[in-house]
BAFI-897895 format. One line per field, with one value per residue: residue number from 1; residue in three letters; z, x, y of N, C-alpha, C in turn. Coordinates in steps of 0.1 Angstrom, whole numbers, plus 2048, in hexadecimal, padded with zeros to 3 digits. Example, Ala and Ser with C-alpha at 12.3 -4.5 7.8 and 13.67 -1.06 7.14 Angstrom:
% BAFI-897895
seq	[1_2] $
type	[ALA_SER] $
n_zz	[84E_847] $
n_xx	[884_880] $
n_yy	[7C7_7EA] $
ca_zz	[84E_847] $
ca_xx	[87B_889] $
ca_yy	[7D3_7F5] $
c_zz	[84E_84F] $
c_xx	[884_881] $
c_yy	[7DF_800] $
% end
This chain:
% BAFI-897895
seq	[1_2_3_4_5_6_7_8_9_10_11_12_13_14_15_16_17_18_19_20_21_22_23_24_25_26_27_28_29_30_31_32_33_34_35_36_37_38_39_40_41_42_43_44_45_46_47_48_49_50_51_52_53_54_55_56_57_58_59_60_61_62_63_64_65_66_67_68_69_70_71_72_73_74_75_76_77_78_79_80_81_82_83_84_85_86_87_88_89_90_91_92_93_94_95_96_97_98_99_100_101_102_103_104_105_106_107_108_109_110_111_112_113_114_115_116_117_118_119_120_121_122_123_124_125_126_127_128_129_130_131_132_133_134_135_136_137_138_139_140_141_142_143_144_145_146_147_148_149_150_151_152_153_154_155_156_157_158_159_160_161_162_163_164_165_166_167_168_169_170_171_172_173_174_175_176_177_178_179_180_181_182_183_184_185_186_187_188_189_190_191_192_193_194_195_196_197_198_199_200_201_202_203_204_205_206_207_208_209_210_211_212_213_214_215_216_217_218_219_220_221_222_223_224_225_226_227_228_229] $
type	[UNK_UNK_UNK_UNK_UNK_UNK_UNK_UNK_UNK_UNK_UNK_UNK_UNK_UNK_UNK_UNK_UNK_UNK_UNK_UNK_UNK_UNK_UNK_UNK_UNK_UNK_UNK_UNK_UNK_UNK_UNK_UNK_UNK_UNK_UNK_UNK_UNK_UNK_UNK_UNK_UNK_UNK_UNK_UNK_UNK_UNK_UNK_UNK_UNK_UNK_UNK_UNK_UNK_UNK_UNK_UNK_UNK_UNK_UNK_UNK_UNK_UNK_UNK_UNK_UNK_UNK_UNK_UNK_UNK_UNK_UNK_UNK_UNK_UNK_UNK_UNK_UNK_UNK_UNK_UNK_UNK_UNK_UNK_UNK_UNK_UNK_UNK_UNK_UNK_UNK_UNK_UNK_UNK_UNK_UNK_UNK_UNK_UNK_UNK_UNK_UNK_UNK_UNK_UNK_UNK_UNK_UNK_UNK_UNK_UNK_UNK_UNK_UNK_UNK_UNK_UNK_UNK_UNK_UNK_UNK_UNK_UNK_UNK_UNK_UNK_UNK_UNK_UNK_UNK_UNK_UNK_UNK_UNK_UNK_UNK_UNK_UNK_UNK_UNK_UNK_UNK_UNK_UNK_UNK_UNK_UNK_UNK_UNK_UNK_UNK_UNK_UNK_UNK_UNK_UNK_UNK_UNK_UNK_UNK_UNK_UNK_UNK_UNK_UNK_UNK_UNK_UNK_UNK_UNK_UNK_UNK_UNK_UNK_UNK_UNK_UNK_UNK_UNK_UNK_UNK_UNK_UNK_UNK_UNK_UNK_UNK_UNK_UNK_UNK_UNK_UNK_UNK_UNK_UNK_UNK_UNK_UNK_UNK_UNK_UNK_UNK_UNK_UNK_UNK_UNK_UNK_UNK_UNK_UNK_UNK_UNK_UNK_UNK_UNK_UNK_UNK_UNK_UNK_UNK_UNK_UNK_UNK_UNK_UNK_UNK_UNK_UNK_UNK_UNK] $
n_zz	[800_7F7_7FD_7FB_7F5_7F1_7EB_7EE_7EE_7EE_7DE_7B9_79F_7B5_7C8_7B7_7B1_7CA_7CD_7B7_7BF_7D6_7CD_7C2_7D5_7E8_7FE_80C_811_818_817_81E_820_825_82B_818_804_808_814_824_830_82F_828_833_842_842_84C_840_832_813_809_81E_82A_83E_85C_84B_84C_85A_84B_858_853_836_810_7F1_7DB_7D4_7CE_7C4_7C4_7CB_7BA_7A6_792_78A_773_763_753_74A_751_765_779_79D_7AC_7C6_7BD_7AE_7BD_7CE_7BF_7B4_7D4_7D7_7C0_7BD_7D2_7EA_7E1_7E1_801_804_7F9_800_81A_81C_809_81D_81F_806_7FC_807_7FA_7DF_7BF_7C3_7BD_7B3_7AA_799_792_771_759_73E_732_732_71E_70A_70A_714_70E_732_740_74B_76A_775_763_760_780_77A_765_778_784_774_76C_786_788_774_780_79C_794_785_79B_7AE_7A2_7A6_7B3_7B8_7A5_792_784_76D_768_751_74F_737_73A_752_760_77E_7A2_7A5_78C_787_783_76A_758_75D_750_736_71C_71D_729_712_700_708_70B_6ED_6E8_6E3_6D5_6D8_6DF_6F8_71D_733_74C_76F_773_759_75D_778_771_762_778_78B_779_775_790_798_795_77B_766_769_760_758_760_766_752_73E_73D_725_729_71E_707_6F4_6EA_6EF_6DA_6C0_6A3] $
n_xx	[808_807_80E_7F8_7F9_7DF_7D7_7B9_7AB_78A_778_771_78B_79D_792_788_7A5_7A9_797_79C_7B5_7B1_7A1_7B8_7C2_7D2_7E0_7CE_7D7_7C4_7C4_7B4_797_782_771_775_75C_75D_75C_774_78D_7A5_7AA_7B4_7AA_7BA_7B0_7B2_7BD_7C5_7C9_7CF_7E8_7F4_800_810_800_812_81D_823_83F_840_83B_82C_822_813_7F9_7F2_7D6_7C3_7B4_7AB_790_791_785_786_782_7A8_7A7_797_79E_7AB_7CC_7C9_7BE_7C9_7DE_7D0_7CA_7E4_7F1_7E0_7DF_7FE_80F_802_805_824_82C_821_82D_849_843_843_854_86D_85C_854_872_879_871_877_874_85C_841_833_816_80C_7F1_7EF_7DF_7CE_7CD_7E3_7F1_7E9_7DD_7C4_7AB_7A2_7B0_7C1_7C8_7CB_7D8_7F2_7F5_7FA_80A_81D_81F_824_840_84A_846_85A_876_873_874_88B_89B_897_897_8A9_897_882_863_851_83B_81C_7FA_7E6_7CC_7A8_78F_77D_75D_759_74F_75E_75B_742_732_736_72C_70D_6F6_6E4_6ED_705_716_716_723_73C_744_746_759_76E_784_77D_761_754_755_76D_76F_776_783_790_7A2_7AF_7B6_7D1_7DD_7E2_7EE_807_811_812_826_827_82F_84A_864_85A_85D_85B_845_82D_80E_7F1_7D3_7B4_7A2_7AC_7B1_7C5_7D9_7C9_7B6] $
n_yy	[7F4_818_834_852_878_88E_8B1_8C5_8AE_8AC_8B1_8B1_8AA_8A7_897_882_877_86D_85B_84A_842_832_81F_811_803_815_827_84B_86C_885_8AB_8C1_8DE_8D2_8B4_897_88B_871_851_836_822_826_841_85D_881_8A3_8BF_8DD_903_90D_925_934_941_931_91A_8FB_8DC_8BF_8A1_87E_868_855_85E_855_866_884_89B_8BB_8CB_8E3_8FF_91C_92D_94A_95E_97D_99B_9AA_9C9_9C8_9B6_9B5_9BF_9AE_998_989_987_976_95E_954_949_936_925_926_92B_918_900_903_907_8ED_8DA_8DC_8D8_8BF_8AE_8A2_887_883_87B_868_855_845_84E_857_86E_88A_8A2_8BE_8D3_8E9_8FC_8F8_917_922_91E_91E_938_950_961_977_969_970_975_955_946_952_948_92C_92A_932_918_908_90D_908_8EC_8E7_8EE_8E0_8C6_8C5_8C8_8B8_89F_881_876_87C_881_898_8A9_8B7_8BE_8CE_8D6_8DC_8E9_8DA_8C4_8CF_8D7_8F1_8FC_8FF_912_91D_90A_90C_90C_8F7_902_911_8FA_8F1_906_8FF_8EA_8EB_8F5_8E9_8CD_8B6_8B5_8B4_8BE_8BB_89F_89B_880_87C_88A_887_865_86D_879_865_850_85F_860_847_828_822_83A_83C_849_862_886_8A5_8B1_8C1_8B8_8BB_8B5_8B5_8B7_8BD_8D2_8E4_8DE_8D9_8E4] $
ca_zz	[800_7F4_802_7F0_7FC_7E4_7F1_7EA_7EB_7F5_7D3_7AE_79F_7C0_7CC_7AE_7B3_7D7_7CB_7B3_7C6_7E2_7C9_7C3_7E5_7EF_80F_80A_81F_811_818_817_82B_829_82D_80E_809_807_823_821_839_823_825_83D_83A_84A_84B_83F_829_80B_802_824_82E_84A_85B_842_854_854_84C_85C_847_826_808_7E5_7D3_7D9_7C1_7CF_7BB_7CC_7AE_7A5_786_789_765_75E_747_750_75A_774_788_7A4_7B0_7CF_7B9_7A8_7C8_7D7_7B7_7B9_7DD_7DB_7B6_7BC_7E3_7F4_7DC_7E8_80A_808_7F6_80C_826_815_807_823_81D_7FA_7F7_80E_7F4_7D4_7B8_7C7_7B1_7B4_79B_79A_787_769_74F_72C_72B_733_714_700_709_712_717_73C_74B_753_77B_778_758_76D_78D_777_763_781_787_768_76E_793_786_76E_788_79F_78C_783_7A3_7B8_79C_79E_7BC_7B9_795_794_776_76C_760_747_744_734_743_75A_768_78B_7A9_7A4_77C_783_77D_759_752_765_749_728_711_723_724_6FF_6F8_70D_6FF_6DC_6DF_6E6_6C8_6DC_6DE_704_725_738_757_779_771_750_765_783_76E_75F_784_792_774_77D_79E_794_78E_76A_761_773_755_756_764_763_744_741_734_722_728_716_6FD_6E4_6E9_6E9_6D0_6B2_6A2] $
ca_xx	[800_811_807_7F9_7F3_7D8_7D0_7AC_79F_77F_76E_777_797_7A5_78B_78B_7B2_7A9_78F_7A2_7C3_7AE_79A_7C2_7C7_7DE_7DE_7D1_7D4_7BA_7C7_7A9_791_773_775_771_74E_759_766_77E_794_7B3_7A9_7B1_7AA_7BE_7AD_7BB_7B8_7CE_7C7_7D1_7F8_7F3_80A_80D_7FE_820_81C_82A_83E_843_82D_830_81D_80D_7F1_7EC_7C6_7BE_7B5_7A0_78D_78F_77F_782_791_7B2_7A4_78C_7A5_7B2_7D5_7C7_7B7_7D6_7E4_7CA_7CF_7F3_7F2_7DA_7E5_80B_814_802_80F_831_82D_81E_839_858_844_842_861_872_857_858_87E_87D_86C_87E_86C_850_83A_82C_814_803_7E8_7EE_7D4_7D1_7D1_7F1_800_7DF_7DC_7B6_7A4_79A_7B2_7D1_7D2_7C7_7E5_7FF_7F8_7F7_816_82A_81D_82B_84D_84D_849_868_87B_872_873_898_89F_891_8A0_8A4_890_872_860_849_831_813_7F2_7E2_7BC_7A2_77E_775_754_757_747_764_758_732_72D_73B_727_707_6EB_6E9_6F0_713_71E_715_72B_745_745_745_76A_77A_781_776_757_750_762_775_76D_77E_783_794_7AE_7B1_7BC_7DA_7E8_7E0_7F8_80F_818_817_832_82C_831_859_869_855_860_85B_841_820_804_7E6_7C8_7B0_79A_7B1_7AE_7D0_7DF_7C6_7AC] $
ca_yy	[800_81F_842_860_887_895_8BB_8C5_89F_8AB_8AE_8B4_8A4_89F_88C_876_86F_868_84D_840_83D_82B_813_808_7F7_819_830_856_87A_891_8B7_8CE_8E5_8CA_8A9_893_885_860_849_833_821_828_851_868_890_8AD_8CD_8E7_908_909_92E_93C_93C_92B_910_8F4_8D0_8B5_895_878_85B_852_865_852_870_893_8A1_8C7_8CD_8EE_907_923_92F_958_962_988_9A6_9AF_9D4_9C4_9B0_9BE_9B8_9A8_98D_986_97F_96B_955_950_949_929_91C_920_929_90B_8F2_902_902_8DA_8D3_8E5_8D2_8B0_8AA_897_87B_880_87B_860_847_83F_84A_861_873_89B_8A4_8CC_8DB_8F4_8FD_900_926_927_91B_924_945_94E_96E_976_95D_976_970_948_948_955_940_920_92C_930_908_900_910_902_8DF_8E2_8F1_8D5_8BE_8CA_8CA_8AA_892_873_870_885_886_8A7_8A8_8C0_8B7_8DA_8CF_8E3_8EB_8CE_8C5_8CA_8DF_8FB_901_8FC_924_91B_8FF_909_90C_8EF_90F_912_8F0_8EC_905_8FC_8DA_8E9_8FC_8DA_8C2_8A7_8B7_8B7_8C4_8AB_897_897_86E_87D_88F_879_85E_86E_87E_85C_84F_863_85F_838_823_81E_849_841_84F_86D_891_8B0_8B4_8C9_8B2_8C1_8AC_8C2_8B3_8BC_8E3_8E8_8D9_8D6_8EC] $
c_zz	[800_7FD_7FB_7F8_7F0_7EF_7E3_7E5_7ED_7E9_7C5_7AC_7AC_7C7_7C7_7AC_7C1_7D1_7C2_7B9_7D4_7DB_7C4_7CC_7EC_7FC_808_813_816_817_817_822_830_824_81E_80E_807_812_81E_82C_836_825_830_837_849_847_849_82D_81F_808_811_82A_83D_851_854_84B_84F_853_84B_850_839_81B_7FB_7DC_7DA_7CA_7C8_7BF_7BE_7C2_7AF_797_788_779_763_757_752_759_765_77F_791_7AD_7BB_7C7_7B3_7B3_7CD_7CB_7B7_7C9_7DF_7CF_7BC_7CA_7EE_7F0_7E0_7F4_80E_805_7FD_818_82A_813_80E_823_812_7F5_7FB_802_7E0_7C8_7B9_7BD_7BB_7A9_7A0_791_781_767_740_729_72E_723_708_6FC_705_717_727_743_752_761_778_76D_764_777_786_76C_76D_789_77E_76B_77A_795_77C_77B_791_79F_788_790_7AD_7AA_7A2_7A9_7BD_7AC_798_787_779_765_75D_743_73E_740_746_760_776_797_7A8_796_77D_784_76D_752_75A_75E_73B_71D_715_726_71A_6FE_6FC_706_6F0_6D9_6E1_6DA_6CF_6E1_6EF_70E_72B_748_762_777_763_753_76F_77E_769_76B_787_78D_77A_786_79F_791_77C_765_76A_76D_752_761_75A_753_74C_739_730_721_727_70C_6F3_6E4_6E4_6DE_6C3_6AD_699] $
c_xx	[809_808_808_7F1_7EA_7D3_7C5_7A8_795_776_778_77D_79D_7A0_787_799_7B1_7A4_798_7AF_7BE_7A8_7A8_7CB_7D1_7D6_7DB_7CE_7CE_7BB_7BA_79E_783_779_771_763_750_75E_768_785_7A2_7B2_7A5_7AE_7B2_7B4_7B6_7BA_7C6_7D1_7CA_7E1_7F8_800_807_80B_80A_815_827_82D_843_834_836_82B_814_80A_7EF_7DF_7C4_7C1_7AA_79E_787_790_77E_787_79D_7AF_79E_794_7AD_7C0_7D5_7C5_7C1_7DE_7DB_7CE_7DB_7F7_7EB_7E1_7F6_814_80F_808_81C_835_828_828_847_855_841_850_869_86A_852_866_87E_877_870_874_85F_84E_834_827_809_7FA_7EA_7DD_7D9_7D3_7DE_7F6_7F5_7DF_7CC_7B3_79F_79E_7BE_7D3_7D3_7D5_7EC_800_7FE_804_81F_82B_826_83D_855_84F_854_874_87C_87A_887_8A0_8A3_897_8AD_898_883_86E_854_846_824_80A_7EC_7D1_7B9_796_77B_76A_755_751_74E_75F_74B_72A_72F_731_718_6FB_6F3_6F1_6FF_71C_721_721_738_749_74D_756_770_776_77C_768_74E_759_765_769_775_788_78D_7A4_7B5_7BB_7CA_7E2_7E6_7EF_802_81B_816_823_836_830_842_862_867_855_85E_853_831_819_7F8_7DA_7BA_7A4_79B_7B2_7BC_7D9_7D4_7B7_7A4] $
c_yy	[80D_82C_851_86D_88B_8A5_8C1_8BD_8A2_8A8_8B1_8A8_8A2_894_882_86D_867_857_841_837_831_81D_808_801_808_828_83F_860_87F_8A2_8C1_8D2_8DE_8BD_89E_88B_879_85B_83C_830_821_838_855_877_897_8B6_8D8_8F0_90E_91A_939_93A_939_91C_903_8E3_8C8_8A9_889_86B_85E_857_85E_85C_87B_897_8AE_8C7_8D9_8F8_912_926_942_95D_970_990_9A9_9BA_9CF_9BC_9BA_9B9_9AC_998_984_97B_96F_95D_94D_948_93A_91E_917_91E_91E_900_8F4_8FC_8F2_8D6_8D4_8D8_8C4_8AC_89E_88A_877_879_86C_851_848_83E_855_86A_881_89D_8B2_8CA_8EC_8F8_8FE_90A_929_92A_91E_932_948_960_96F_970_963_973_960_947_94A_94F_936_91E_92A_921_905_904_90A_8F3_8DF_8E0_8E3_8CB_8B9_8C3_8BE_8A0_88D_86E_86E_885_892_8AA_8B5_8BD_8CB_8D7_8DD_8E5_8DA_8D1_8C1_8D3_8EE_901_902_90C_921_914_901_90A_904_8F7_90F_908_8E8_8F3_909_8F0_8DB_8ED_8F2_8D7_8B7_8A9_8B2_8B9_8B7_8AB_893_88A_86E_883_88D_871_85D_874_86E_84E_853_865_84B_839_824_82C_847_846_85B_87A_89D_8B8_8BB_8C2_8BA_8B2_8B6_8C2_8BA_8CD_8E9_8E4_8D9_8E0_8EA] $
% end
C-alpha cells in the first residue's frame, strides 16, 4: 500500500484522484477545508485552508505522490481586475502548492521514485481573453514544475497536467444553463468539456509506477483545444 497527499480531495479532480487512488488498494491524506464526501478506511482528511498563509499541516512518514488541486477560475477584462485579485490568485494556485511542498519533501525524498503532479491550464499556452490573473498564477505552475522538476531529480519526478474547462462544482457558473454547456462543448474538437475522471486518470498515472521515465512535462488534456483547429 503506497501513500498519496492529494490537496483539495474534497470534490472535483481531487476527489476523483482520491477515489481512484483508493479503488487501487493504496493509502490517501485528503488536504482541504471540508472533509471529502466519501469514506473510506484507507482516507484520512486534514483541514486546512489552502488560500490563507497559514502554518502548513506536516505529515508523518513516507508520501509516494502529492497532487495539490486547489484552483480558481477568476474570469474578467484586464481593466476590471484589481491587483488584490491577482494576488489572491497567485497565492492559492502557486504559494500553497509551495508551502505543501517545502513542507513535504522530506517524505517525498525519502521514497525512491516519488511523484508531484500540479495543475496548469490551457490558457496558458493558448492564450485566452479574460484569463490574465488565472494565466499568470498557472504560468508560474508551469515554470515551478520545470524548476522542480530540475531540481528533485532523480528522486522526485514533478509533472503538470494543463486541462481545459472541466465539469466540476468550481466551473458550475460556466456550465450552469444547456445554452452554455452547448457552447462550451462546441469550442473543443472533441466536441464536449472534460470530466473530472478525464483528469484524474492521467495525475493518478503519473504519480504511478508505470509514468517512471517521466519529468518535468506540461500535459494538455484538453479535448484537443490546444493543439488542433
Amino acid at each position: 500500500m503506497k501513500h498519496f497527499v492529494i490537496a483539495g480531495g474534497s470534490h472535483g479532480i481531487g476527489l476523483e484522484i482520491a477515489q481512484q487512488l483508493l479503488n487501487q488498494g493504496h493509502k490517501v491524506t485528503s488536504i482541504s477545508r471540508t472533509a471529502p464526501s466519501i469514506s473510506h478506511s484507507a482516507l484520512s482528511h486534514i483541514a486546512h485552508d489552502f488560500s490563507q498563509p497559514s502554518e502548513m499541516p506536516g505529515i508523518e512518514g513516507l508520501i509516494d505522490g502529492v497532487a495539490y488541486c486547489p484552483g480558481s477560475i477568476n474570469l474578467k477584462m484586464f481593466r476590471s481586475l484589481k491587483p488584490e485579485e491577482f494576488q489572491q490568485d497567485f497565492d492559492l494556485n502557486v504559494m500553497g502548492a509551495v508551502r505543501l511542498l517545502q513542507k513535504l519533501q522530506p517524505g517525498l525524498k525519502a521514497v525512491q521514485g516519488s511523484s508531484v503532479v500540479l495543475f496548469s491550464t490551457v490558457a496558458v499556452q493558448q492564450g485566452m481573453a479574460f484569463h490574465s490573473s488565472i494565466a499568470a498564477a498557472k504560468g508560474a505552475i508551469e515554470g515551478l514544475t520545470r524548476s522542480l522538476a530540475a531540481e528533485w531529480a532523480p528522486s522526485i519526478r514533478v509533472n503538470a497536467i494543463a486541462p481545459s474547462l472541466v465539469e466540476t462544482p468550481l466551473s458550475a457558473k460556466l456550465l450552469s444553463s444547456p445554452e452554455k454547456a452547448e457552447a462550451s462543448a462546441k469550442r473543443h474538437p472533441l466536441a464536449r468539456v472534460g470530466k473530472a475522471e478525464d483528469i484524474a486518470s492521467l495525475a493518478v498515472f503519473l504519480m504511478g509506477e508505470q509514468s517512471g521515465w517521466i519529468t518535468g512535462q506540461v500535459m494538455g488534456v484538453d479535448g484537443g483545444m490546444s493543439a488542433l483547429r
